[in-house]
N, C-alpha and C positions, 0 to 999 in steps of 0.2 A: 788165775786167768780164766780159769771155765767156769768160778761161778761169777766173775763178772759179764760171761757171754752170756750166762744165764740169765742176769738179772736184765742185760739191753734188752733180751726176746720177749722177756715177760712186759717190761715196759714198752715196747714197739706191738706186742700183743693186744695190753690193755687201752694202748691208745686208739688201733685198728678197732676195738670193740665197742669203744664212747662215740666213736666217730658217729657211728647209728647210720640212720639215712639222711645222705645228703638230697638236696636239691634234685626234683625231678620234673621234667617239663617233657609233653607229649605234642608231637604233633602227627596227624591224621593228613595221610596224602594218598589219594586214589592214584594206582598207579597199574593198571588195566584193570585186572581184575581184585586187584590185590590194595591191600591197603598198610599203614608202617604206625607205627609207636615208637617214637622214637624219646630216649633217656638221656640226661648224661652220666648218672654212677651208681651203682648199685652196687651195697658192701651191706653186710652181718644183716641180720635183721629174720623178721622171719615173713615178713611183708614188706618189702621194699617200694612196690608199688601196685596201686589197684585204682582203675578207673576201664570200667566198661569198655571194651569185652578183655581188655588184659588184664592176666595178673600175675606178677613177680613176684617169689619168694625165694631168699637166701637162708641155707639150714647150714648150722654150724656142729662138727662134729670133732670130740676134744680125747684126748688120748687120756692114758692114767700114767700116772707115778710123778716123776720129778718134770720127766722130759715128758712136752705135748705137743703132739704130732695134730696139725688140721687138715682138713679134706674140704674145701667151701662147694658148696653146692648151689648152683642158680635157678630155678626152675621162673620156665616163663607159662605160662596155660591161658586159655578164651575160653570165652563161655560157650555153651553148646551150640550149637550150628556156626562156630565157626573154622576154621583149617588154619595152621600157620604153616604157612610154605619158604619160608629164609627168615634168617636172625643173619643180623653185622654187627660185630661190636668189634672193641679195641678193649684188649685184653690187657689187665695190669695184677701182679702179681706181688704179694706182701713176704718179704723174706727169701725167695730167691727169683733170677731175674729169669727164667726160664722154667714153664711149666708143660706139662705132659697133659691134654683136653681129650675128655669122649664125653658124647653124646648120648643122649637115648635115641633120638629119630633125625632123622635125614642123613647128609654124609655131609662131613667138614672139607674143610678144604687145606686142613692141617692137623696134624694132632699136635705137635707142639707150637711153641709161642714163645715169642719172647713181648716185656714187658712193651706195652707202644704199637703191638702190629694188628692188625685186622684182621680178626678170626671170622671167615663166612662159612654158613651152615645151610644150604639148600638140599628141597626134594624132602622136607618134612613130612608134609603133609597128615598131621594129628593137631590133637587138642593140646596138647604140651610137648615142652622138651626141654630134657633138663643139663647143663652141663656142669660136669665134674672135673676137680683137678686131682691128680694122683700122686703129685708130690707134695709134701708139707709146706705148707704158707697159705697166704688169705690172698681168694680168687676176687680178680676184683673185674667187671664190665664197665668200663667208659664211655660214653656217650653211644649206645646200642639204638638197633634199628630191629624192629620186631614187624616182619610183613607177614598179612594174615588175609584171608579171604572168607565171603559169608559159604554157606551151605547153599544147595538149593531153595535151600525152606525158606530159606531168611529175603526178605525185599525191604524197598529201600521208598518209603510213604513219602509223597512230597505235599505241603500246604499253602496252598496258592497264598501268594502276595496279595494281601487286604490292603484300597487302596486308600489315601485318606480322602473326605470329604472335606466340605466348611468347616463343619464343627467338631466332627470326629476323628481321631487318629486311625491311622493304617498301619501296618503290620507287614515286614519284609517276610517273603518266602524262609520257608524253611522244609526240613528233611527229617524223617523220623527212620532210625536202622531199628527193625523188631529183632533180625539179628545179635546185634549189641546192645538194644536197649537204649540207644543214644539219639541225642537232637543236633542236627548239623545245622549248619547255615548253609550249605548247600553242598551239591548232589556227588562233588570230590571225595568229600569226608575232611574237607580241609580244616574248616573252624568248625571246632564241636563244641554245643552248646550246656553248659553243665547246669542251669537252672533256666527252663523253657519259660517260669511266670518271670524269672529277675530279668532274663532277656527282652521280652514282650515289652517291657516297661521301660527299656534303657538300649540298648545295639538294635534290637528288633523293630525301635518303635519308630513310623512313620509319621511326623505331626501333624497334625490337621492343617488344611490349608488356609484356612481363614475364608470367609468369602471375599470376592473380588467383585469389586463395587464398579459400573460404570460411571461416566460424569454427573453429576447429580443433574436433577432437574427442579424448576422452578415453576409455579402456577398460580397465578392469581385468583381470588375469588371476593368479590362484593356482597359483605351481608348488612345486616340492620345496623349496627354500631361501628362500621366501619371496615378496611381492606384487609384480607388475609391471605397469609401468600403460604404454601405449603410445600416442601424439601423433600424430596424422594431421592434412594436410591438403593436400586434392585441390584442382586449380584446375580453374572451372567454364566455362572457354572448350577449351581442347584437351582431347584423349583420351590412354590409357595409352602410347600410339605415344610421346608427348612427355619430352623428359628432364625430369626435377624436375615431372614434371606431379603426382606426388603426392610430399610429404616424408612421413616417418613417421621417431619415434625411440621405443626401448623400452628403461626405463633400470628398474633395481632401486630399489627402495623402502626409506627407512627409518623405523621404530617406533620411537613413544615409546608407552610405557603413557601414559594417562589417567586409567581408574579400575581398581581392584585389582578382583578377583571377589570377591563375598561369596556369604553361602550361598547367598540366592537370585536372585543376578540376574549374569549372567557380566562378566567385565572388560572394556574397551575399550582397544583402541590405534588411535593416530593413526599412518595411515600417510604420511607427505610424498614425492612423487616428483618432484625437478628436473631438468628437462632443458638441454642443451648449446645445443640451436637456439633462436635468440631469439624465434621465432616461437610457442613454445608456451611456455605460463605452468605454476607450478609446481600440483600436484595434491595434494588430499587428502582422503584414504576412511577415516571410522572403520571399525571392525572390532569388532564385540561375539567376539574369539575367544580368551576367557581363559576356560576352565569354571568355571562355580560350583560352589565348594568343598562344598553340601549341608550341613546340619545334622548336626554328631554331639554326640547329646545326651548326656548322665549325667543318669539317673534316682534320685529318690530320693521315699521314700513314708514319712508322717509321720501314725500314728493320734493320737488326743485321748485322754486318759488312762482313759478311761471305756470305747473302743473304739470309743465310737460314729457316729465320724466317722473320714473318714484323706483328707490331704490330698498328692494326687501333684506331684511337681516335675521340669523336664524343665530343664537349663541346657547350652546350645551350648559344647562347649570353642574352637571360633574365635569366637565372639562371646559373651560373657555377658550381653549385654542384648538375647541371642534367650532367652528365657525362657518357658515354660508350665506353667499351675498349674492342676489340675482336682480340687475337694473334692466329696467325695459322702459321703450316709448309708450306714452298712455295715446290713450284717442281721444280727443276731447268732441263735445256736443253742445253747440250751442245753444240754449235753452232760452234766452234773451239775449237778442245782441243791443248791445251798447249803441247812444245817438249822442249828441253832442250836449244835452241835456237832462239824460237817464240815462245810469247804469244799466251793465246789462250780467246776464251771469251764462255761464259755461261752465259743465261738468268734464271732468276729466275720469278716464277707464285706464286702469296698469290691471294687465294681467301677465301671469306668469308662467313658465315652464314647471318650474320644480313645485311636483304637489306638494308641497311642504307649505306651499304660499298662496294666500285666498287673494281674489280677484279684490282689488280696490280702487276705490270711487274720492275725486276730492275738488270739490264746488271752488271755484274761483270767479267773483265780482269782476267786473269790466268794467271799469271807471269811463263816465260821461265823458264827452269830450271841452264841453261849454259851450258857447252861441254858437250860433249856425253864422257860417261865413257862406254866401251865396256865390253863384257867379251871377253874370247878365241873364235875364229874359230871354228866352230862344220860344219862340213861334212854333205852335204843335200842327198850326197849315187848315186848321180845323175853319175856317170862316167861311160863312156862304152869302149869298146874295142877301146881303140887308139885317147878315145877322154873324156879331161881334165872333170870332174866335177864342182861343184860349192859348197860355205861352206858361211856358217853364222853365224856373230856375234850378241847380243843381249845390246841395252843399259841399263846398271843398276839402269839409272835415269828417264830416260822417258819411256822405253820401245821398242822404236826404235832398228830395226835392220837394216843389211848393210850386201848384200851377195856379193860374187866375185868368183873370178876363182880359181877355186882350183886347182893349176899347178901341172901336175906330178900325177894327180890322174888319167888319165889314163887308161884301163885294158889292159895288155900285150896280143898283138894278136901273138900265135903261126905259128911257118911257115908249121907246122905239117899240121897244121887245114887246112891250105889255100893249100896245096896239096893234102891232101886226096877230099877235095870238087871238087877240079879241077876233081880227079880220079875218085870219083863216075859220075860225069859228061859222062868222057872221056869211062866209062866201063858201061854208064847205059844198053845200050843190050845187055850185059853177065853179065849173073845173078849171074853166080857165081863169078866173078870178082869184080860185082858189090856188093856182100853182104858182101867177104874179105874185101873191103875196108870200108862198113860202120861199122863192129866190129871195125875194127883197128881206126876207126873215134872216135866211140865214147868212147871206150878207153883212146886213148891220150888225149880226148878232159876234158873229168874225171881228168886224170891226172894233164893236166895243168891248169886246172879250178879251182882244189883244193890245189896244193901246188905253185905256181905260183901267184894266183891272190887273196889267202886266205890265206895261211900261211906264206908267201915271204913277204918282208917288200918291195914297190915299189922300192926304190934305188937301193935293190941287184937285182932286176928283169930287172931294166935298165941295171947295168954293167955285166950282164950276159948276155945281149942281143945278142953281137955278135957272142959269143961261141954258143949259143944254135942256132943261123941260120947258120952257120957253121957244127955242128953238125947236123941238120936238112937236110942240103943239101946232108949231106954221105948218110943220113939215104934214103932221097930221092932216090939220085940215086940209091942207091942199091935194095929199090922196084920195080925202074924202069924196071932194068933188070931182075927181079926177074919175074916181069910181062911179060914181052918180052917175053923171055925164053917160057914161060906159052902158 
């Protein structure tokens, strides 16, 4: 029986001794002044755990002879300038389940234990402390809390947060303890950092922000070979210092006609310009730069048979359905008029409004009419004492007239008249002689002025002629003597 108890102890021994070190995970928590290391187990070993500024060691100490008696030893210790003010752990015990604890520094808060319960150690205040068990078996700490605080010496460097630019990466703040020699993520002590360059490059690293492009811009430009349109885009956080802080590309353009030019209004081309960078979209500028062709007319001018109208035409040889028609009355001029026997001729004038159109002239002939159709003879009243008149006829067709002699129109000269003038003559220095024969003058001259040359039809006045100078003659001489006498 006892040396099988022998042999469980030694196997429950050598398994306690392979076990080695387990699994240990630390965290860092500023907690006033103080800050913790926390484990979960710590067994045999003679370095159980070491990461700045802690470090644990487990010393094994073994008895002689058949029977072996253990004493496990914990020591926790910091680097210089720091204090450890409380240890927590949860105390477990190899081979019996109740152990007897002392300390080197601070005061417990128990000397014994049983396996499972929480042994606190406060008012340390040293660079180590080490706990011992005093009964035989393997001391074991479960998941322990080691608080510890810097010296005065020691401070706590912080490195300001690098921020990122366009191009460059940034860099989270961080904390350096010269105390412990360690690199936090910040100023707790919470996440400590166990390689400063592998962090820098991976948890630490802030990526560059890229630049930030506003909407792009477009700009045309006209050179010798044709349209160029050029892409920009600045970003609006860094300055020109920056590389790619502005992109720009400027590619040539190409033309499709649109609309042809006509006379009046010029052609259009589409110009499209694509570019390579995917950040700018493709472009396109009409272009009104095709000249219009202008109107070339052919004129042509078209009178009415009469002359009296003429009607101008203007038609476009590149478009025929540009067309212009302007009719106007001409003025005509007669240059010869027309008789009923000769033509005559008349020019005709069209002028026009639209300077597009010259003044035009066009001769038209007057056809003759043929014979003259007369009317009657009409008496122009022209006849005097003893000498024929003259009468005229008028054409019915042209207007032409044709005057001649009017025979026998005549006025019958008295023989009265032509003696008594003699008489006034012959008696002008006797006045009374002379005044008898101007009554008796103007008298007969009344007389035959009125029924002779006005109410006498000319024929009876001729065949009356000879009787009345006959009678004339008696009448004469009997004045004669009448006068003699006297």
């Amino acid at each position: 029986m006892k040396k099988t108890r022998k042999k469980l102890m030694a196997v429950l021994l050598t398994a306690v001794m392979v076990i080695g070190i387990l699994s240990v995970n630390m965290v860092c928590v500023f907690a006033g002044s103080e800050y913790s290391v926390e484990m979960d187990t710590c067994t045999n070993g003679v370095k159980a755990y070491e990461s700045a500024p802690i470090t644990i060691t487990c010393d094994q100490v073994a008895g002689n002879g058949m029977r072996l008696y253990y004493s496990e030893k914990i020591t926790i210790s910091v680097t210089s300038g720091n204090i450890i003010s409380k240890v927590e752990a949860i105390v477990g015990f190899m081979g019996w389940g109740t152990s007897e604890l002392s300390v080197t520094s601070g005061t417990p808060d128990k000397t014994t234990a049983n396996t499972g319960e929480v042994f606190t150690i406060t008012d340390i205040n040293a660079e180590s402390v080490t706990l011992s068990n005093s009964q035989p078996g393997m001391l074991q700490l479960k998941h322990f809390k080691v608080y510890y605080s810097h010296t005065d010496s020691a401070t706590l460097q912080k490195t300001e947060k690098i921020e990122p630019t366009c191009v460059e990466n940034g860099c989270k703040e961080y904390y350096y303890c010269n105390g412990c020699d360690t690199y936090f993520e910040d100023m707790n002590y919470r996440n400590k950092i166990d390689d400063i360059d592998t962090w820098k490059e991976n948890a630490g690293l802030i990526s560059s922000n890229g630049h930030t492009y506003g909407e792009p811009t477009y700009s045309w430009e006209f050179k010798e070979d044709g349209w160029y349109c050029t892409a920009s885009k600045v970003c609006s956080v860094c300055d020109e210092s920056v590389e790619n802080h502005e992109i720009t590309e400027t590619v040539k353009s190409t033309g499709e006609i649109q609309h042809n030019p006509t006379c009046e209004k010029n052609g259009m081309t589409l110009y499209t310009a694509e570019f390579t960078v995917s950040k700018f979209e493709a472009q396109c500028q009409e272009v009104y730069d095709l000249e219009k062709l202008n109107h070339k007319y052919q004129v042509s001018y078209e009178f009415t048979a009469d002359g009296k109208s003429c009607t101008a035409t203007a038609i476009c040889d590149n478009d025929n359905s540009h067309k212009i028609t302007e009719t106007v009355d001409t003025v005509g001029d007669t240059v010869k008029k027309a008789t009923c026997i000769e033509n005559g001729l008349t020019v005709y004038t069209a002028t026009f409004e639209n300077e597009l159109f010259a003044k035009q002239t066009k001769e038209i002939v007057d056809t003759a009419a043929g014979e003259h159709s007369y009317s009657e003879f009409v008496s122009n009243g022209d006849a005097a004492e003893g000498v024929d008149g003259t009468k005229t006829a008028k054409c019915e067709k042209c207007g032409e007239t044709i005057t001649v002699t009017d025979e026998g129109s005549a006025l019958y000269v008295c023989p009265v008249h032509e003696w008594l003038e003699e008489m006034e003559v012959k008696y002008a220095d006797q006045p009374v002689l002379l005044k008898i024969c101007q009554v008796i003058h103007t008298i007969v001259h009344a007389i035959c002025d009125f029924y002779v040359n006005t109410l006498l039809p000319i024929p009876f006045v001729a065949k009356c002629a000879t009787a009345i100078s006959t009678a004339t003659a008696t009448v004469k001489e009997s004045f004669e003597n009448m006068f003699a006498e006297k």
